[in-house]
N, C-alpha and C positions, 0 to 999 in steps of 0.2 A: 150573624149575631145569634146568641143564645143565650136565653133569658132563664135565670134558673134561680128557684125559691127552697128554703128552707131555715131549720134552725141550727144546721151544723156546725161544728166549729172551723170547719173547713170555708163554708160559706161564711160567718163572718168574717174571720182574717181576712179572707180577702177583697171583703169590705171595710174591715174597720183601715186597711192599706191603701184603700182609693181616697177614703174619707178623710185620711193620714195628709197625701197629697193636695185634696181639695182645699180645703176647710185650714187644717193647722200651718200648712207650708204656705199655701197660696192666698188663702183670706186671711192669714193670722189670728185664728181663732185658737183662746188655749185647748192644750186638750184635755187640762179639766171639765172643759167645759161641754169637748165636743162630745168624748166618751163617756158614759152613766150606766147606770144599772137596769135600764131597759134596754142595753145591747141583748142583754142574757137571756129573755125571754124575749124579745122582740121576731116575728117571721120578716128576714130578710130576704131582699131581693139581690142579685146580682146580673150584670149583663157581662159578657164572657165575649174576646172577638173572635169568630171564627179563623181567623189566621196567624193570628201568635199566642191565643190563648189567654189572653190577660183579662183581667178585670175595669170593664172602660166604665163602669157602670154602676149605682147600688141606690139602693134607697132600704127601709123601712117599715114594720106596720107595729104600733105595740095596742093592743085592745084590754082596755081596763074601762068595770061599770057602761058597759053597752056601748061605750065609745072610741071611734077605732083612731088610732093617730098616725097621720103618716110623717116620715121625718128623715135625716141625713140621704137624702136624693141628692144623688153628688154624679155628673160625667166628665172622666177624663177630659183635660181642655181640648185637645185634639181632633175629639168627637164630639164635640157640642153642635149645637142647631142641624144635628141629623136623624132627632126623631129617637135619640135614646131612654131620653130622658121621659117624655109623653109615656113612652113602651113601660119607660118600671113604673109611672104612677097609674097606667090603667091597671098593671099586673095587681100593685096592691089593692087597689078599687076592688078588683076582683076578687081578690083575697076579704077583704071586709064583706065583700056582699055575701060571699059563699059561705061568712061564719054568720049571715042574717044579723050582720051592723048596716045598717044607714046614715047612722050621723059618725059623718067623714069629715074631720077635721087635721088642718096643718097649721105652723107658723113658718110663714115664708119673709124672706128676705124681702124688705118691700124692692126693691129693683126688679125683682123677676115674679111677683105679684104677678101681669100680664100673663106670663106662660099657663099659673096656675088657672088662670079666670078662663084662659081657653078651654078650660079642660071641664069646666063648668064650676068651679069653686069661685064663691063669693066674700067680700069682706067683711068682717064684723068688729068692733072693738077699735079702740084708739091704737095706734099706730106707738111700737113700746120699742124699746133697745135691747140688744141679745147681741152679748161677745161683739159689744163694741158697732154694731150693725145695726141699722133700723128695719122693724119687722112688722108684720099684720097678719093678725089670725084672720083663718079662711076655712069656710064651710062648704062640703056638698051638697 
């Protein structure tokens, strides 16, 4: 596995590709909704498999007014509960703290809330709907 950040265009395609798969084919979320105009300035993350080279892996960081957001963390279904996912949301933790943000916020799907809580993110805010999903804002 290899974990690789930036704002290329090379590294988004081949996340806005995962998130393609995730999210609009798999969750049926539109893609009006899934794509916006914090891809463009957003520092993406992508995880790359060491053996066929693809992208199993992506998430997120867009930092506006001191506050960092993390969001579209998406892993190929294939690879899930092996610890990819955890990998891209420390990467961008890390990415926030190293621009000196502290207030780490997501909206997580409430079903996989848990994953996020392990990670040390807590709930805030009424529980609200997104592309048709029930969600909760979460803080670090």
């Amino acid at each position: 596995m290899k974990i690789i950040q930036g704002k290329t265009k090379d590294i988004l395609q081949k996340a806005l590709g995962l998130r393609y798969e995730v999210f609009v084919k798999e969750q049926n979320v539109p893609v009006g909704i899934e794509r916006d105009s914090c891809d463009k300035t957003a520092t993406h993350v992508i995880v790359i498999d060491n053996d066929t080279g693809e992208c199993i892996g992506c998430g997120r960081l867009v930092i506006k007014d001191g506050i960092a957001k993390i969001g579209r963390v998406a892993v190929k279904k294939s690879f899930r509960e092996k610890g990819y996912g955890r990998g891209i949301c420390l990467e961008l933790i890390k990415i926030a703290r190293e621009s000196d943000i502290n207030d780490i916020r997501l909206n997580s799907q409430l079903e996989v809330a848990g994953f996020y809580k392990k990670l040390g993110f807590k709930e805030y805010g009424d529980i609200f709907i997104e592309a048709n999903m029930k969600h909760v804002a979460m803080k670090l």
